[in-house]
C-alpha positions as CSV (number, residue, x, y, z in Angstrom):
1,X,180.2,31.0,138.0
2,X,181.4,33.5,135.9
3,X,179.9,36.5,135.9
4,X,179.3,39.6,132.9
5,X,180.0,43.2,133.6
6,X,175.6,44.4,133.4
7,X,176.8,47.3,132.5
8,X,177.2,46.6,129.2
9,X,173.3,45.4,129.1
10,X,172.4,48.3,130.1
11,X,173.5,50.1,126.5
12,X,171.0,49.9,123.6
13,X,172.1,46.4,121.6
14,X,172.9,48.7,118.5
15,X,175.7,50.9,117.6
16,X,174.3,54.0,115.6
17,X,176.6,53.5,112.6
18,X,175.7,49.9,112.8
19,X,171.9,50.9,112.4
20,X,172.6,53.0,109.4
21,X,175.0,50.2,107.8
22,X,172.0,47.8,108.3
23,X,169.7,50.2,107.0
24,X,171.6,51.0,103.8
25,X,172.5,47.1,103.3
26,X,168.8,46.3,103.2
27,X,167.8,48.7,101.2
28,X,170.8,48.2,98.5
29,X,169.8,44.6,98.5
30,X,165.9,45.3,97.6
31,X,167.5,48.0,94.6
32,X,170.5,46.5,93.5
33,X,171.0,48.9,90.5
34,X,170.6,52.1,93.2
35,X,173.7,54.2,93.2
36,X,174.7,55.4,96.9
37,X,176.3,58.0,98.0
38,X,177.4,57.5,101.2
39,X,177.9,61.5,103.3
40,X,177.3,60.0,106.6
41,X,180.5,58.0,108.0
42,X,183.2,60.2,108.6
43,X,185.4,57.8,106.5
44,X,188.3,60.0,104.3
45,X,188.3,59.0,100.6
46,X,191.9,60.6,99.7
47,X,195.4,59.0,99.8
48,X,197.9,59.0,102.3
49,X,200.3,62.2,102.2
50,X,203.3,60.4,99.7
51,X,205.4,61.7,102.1
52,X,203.9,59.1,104.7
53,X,203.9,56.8,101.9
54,X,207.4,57.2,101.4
55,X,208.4,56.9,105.1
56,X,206.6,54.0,105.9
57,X,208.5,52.5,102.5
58,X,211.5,53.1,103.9
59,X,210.7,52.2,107.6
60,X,209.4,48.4,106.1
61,X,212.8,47.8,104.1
62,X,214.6,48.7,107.9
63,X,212.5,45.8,109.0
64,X,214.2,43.8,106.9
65,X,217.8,44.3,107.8
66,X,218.7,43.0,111.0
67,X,220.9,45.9,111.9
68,X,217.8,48.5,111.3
69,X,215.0,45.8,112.7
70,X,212.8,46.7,115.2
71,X,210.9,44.9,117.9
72,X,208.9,46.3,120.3
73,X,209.1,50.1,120.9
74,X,208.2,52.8,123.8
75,X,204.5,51.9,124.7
76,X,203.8,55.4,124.8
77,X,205.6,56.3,121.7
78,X,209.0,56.3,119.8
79,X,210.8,59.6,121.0
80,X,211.3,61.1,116.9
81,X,207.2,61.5,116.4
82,X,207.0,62.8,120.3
83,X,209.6,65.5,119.7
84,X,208.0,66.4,116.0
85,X,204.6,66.9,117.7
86,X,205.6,69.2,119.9
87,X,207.8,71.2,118.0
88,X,205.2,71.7,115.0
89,X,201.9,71.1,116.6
90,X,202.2,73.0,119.9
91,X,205.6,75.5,120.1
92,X,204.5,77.6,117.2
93,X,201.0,78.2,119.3
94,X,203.7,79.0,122.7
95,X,202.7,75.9,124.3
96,X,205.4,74.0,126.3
97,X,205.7,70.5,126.4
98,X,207.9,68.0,127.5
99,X,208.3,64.6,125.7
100,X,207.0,62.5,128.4
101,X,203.7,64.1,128.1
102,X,202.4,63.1,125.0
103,X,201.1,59.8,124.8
104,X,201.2,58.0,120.8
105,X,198.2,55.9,120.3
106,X,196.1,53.6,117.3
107,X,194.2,56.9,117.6
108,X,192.4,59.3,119.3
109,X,188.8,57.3,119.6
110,X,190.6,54.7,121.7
111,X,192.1,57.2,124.1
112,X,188.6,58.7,124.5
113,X,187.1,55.6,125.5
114,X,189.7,54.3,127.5
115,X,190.7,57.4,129.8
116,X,188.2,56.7,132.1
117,X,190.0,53.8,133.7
118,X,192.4,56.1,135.4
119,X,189.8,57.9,137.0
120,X,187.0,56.6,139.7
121,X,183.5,55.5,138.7
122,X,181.9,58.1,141.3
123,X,182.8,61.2,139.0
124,X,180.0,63.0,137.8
125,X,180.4,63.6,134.0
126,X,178.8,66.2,131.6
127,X,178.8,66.3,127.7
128,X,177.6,69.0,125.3
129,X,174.5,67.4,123.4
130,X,174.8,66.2,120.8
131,X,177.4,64.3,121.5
132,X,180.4,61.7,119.7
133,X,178.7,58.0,121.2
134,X,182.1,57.2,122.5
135,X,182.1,59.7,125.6
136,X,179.0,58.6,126.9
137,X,179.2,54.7,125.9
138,X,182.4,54.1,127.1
139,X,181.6,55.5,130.9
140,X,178.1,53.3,130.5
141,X,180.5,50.4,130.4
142,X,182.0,51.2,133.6
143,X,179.2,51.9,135.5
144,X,180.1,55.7,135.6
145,X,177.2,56.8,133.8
146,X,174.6,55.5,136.3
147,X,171.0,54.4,134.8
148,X,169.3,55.3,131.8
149,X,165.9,57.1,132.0
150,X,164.3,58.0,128.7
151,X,167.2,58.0,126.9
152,X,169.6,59.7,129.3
153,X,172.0,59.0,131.8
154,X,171.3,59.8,135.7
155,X,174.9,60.7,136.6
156,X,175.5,63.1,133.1
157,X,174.8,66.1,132.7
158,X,173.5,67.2,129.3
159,X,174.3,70.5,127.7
160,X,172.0,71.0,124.8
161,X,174.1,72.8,122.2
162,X,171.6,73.9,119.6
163,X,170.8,76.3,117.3
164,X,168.9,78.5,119.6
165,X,172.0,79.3,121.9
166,X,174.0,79.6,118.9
167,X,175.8,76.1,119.5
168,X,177.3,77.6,122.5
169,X,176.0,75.4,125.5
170,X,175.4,77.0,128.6
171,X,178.0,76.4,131.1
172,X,176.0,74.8,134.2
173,X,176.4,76.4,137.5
174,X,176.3,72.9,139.4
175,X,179.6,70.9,139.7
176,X,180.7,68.2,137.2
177,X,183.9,66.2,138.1
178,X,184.8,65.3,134.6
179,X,183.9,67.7,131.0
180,X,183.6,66.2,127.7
181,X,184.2,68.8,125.1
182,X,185.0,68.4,121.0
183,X,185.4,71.2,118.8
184,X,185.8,71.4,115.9
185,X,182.2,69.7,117.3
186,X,181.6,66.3,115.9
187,X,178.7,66.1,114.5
188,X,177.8,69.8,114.3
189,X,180.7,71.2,112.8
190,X,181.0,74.3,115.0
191,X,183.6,75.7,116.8
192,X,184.1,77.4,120.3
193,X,185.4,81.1,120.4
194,X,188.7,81.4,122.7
195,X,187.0,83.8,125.3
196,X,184.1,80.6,125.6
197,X,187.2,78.2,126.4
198,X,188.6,80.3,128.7
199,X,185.4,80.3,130.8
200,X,185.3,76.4,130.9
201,X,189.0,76.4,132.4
202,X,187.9,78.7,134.4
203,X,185.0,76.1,135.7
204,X,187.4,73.5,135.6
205,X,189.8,75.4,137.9
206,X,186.8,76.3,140.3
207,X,185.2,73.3,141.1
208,X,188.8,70.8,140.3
209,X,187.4,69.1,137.3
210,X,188.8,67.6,134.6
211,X,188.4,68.8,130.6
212,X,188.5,66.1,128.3
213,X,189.0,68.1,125.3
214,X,188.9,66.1,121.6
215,X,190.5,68.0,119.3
216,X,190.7,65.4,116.4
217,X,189.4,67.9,114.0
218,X,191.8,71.2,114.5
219,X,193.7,71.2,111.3
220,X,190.2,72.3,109.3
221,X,190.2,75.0,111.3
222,X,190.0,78.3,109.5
223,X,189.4,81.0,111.0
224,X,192.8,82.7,113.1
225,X,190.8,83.7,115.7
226,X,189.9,80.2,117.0
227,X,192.1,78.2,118.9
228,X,193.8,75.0,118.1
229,X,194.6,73.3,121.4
230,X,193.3,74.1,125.3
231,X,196.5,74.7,126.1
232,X,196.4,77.8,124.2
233,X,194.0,78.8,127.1
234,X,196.4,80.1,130.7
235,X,196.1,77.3,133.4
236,X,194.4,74.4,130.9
237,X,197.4,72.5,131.2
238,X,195.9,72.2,135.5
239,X,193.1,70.8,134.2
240,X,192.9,69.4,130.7
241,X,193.5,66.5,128.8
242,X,193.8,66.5,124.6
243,X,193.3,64.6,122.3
244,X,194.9,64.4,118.4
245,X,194.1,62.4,115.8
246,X,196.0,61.9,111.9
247,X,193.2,59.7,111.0
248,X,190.9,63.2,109.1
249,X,194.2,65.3,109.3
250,X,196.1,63.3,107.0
251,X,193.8,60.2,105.9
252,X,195.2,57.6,108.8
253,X,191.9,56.4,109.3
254,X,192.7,52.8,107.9
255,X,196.4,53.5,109.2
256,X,195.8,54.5,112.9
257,X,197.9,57.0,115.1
258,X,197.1,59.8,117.1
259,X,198.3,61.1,120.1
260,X,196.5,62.2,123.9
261,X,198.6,64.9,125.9
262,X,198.4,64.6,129.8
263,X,201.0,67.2,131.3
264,X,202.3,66.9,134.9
265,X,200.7,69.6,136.4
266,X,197.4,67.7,135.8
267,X,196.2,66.0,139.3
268,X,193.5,64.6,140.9
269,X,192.5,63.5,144.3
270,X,192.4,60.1,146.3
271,X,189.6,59.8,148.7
272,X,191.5,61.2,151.1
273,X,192.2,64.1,149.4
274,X,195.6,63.4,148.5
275,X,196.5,64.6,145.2
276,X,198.2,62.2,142.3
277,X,199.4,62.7,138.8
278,X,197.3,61.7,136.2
279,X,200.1,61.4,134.1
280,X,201.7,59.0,135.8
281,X,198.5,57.0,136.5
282,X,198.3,57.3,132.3
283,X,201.9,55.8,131.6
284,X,201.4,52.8,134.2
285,X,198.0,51.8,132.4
286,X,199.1,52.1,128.6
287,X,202.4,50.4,129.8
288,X,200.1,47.2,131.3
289,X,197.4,47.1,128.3
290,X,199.1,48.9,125.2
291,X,202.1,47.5,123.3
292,X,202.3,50.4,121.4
293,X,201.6,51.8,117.8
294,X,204.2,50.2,115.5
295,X,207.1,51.8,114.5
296,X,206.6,51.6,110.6
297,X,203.2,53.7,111.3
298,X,204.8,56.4,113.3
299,X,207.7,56.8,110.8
300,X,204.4,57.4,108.2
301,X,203.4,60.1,110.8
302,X,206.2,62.0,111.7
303,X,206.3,62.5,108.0
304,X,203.3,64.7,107.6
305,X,205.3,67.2,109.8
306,X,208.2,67.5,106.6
307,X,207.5,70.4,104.6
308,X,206.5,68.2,101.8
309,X,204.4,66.6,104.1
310,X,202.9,69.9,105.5
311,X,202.1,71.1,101.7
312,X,200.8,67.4,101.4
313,X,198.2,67.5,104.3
314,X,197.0,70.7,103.7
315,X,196.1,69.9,99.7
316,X,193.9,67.2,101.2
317,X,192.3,69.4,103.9
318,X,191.8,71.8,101.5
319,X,190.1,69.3,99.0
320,X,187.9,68.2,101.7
321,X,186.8,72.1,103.0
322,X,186.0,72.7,99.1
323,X,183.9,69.8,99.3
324,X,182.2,71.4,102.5
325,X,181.6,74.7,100.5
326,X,179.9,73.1,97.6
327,X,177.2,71.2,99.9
328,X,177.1,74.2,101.8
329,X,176.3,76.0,98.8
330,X,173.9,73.8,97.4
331,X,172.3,73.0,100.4
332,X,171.7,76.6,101.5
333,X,170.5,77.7,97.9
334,X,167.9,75.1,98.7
335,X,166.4,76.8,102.0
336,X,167.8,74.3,104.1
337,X,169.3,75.9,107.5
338,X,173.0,75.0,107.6
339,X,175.4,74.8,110.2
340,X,179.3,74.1,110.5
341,X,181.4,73.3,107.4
342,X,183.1,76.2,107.8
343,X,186.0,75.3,110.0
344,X,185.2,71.3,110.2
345,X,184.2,69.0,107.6
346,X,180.8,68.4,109.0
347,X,178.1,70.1,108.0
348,X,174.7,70.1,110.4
349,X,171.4,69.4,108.5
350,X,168.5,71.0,109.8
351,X,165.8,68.6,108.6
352,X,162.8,70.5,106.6
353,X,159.1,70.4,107.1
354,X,159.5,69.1,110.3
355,X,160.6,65.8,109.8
356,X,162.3,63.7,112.4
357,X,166.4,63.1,112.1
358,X,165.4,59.5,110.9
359,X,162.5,60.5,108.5
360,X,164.8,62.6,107.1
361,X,167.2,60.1,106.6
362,X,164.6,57.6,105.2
363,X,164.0,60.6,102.9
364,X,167.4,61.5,101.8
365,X,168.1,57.2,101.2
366,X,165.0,56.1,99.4
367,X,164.4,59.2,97.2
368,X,167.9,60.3,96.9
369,X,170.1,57.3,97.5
370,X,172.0,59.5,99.7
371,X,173.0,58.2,102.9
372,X,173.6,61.1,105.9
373,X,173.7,60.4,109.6
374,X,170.8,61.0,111.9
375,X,171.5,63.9,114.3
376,X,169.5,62.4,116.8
377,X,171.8,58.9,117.0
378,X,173.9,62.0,118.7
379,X,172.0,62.8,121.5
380,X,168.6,64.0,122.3
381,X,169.4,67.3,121.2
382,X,170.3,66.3,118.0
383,X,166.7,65.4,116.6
384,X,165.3,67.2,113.8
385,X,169.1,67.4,112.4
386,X,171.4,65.2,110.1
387,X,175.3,64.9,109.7
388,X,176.6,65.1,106.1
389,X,180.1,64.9,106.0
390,X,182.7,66.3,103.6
391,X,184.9,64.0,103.7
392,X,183.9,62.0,100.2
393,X,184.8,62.5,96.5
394,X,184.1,65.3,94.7
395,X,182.1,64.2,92.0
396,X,179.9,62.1,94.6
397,X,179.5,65.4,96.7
398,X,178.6,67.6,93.9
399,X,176.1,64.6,92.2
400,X,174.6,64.5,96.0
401,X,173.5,68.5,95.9
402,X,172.0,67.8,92.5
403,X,170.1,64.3,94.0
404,X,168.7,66.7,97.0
405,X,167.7,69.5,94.7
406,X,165.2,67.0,92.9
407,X,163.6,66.3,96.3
């Protein structure tokens, strides 16, 4: 008899942007003339970098030729993007790396949720809250995350990051084997300070945990002052694991590619005590259940590092922060309390007159047709928030602040 992994029935049956898909579907369906505006899925709405364009042009018509074709690559990534990456994303910030420690993927979300396998289900695990679903679903599925008790998890640790500890969460003075941490923070669009990283390495170091640190959204930061990678931080590279993404950087979302760094001085122990390299552990399990992102993709990639390219991405990012600004603007100029947008393009709603995340959302969709994400599909600090994201047109951003105003 074959049997299914329970795990799984322990999630809830829906997937929060599922709910709010459903939700908008039915309620386009009963006003088939309404006009939505969709802020809440961080989808990007601009064009692929032409240089990207032009790459993966060139990189389809080697496809065709029999002395350019090219069949199955490096599962962990062609050797050109590997090289790029390091030299533009990391030696400029005096981070070392060397090529066999950056990993190319179909994108940063699936790295997230599929780290865990190198690591045993009896690791404790603590997340800032709110929270990206992935970080927590993905260990549910594994039976990592324990059982589920009024909404949270009996082997995670939640770290309420709110507005009342300035979106700082309070470092916990009990050990957790394995750290989730995102910043730019999706959904609240904040950002950690370098002198707050450096005390979670400095946890990490003390009680031999691991960082996972998601740092899909570094290329909006901009402030100096904040850093771009962990392994800006001294000693992260004992301890951490990062994660890139191109999908918001340079509109790959539909594309797919991003990278996960895992450097060789990053171990962790058997039952015995022993000490192995997770890096090697990594390699051995994209190498039995990845075949690799395709050549013509990373080609489109490595492009975005060409000066063109650069100038390219950074018109886009700069399109999208403007966006930020203007519902930033707006939404302040309204009364409503405001958080990130600044150095992400996420921008965290506090919801008004006390409303719930959901109300709120209700709100904003029926009276507005505007469609947000409730904060509290994040985690159970995230009620009595909503996500907006910047990451629409222009004209549909600037038309939303005018909808709200009306409100």
């Amino acid at each position: 008899m074959a049997l299914v992994n329970e795990c799984f029935l322990k999630l809830s049956n829906n997937y929060l942007f599922s709910d709010i898909a459903k939700k908008v579907s039915a309620y386009k369906e009963a006003h088939p003339q309404a006009e939505i505006i969709r802020l809440g899925i961080g989808d990007v709405t601009r064009p692929l970098p032409m240089a990207s364009i032009e790459a993966m042009h060139k990189a389809v018509d080697e496809m065709a030729c029999g002395a350019t074709f090219r069949g199955y690559g490096p599962e962990h990534g062609y050797g050109f993007l590997i090289n790029t990456i390091i030299k533009n994303d990391y030696e400029p910030r005096g981070v070392q790396l060397d090529e066999c420690e950056v990993f190319i993927s179909d994108g940063s979300k699936s790295d997230v949720g599929n780290i865990g396998d190198i690591l045993g289900l009896s690791n404790t695990i603590g997340v800032t809250d709110p929270i990206y679903p992935v970080y927590i679903d993905s260990n549910a599925m594994c039976g990592r995350a324990g059982e589920i008790h009024d909404g949270k998890w009996s082997n995670i640790t939640y770290m309420p990051s709110v507005m009342e500890n300035g979106f700082v969460p309070q470092i916990p003075d009990h050990k957790m084997d394995i750290v989730y941490l995102c910043y730019p923070n999706n959904p609240t669009g904040t950002v950690i300070s370098r002198s707050e990283l450096e005390k979670w390495v400095q946890y990490a170091l003390k009680y031999d945990a691991i960082i996972m640190y998601d740092a899909a959204y570094e290329a909006y930061i901009q402030n100096p002052d904040i850093p771009h990678s962990i392994y800006e931080i001294k000693d992260a590279k004992r301890v951490a694991i990062e994660f890139r993404s191109f999908s918001k950087t340079a509109g790959f979302t539909g594309v797919r590619c991003g990278y996960t760094v895992v450097p060789k001085e990053l171990t962790a122990a058997k039952a015995n005590g022993e000490r192995v390299a997770l890096n090697a552990l990594w390699n051995r399990r994209q190498c039995t259940k990845f075949n690799g992102t395709s050549y013509i993709t990373q080609r489109g990639a490595e492009a975005i590092y060409t000066p063109e390219g650069k100038a390219q991405v950074r018109e886009t990012i700069d399109y999208y922060m403007g966006n930020a600004k203007i519902m930033m603007d707006g939404l302040v100029s309204m009364g409503y309390q405001v958080f990130g947008g600044e150095n992400a393009p996420y921008l965290w709603v506090k919801t008004p007159d006390g409303l719930s995340s959901w109300e709120f959302f209700e709100k904003l969709l029926n009276e507005a047709n505007v469609v947000g994400t409730p904060g509290v599909g994040f985690g159970p600090s995230g009620e009595g928030y909503i996500r907006l994201t910047a990451f629409g047109n222009r004209e549909n951003c600037q038309a939303a602040m005018a909808r709200i105003k009306k409100l």
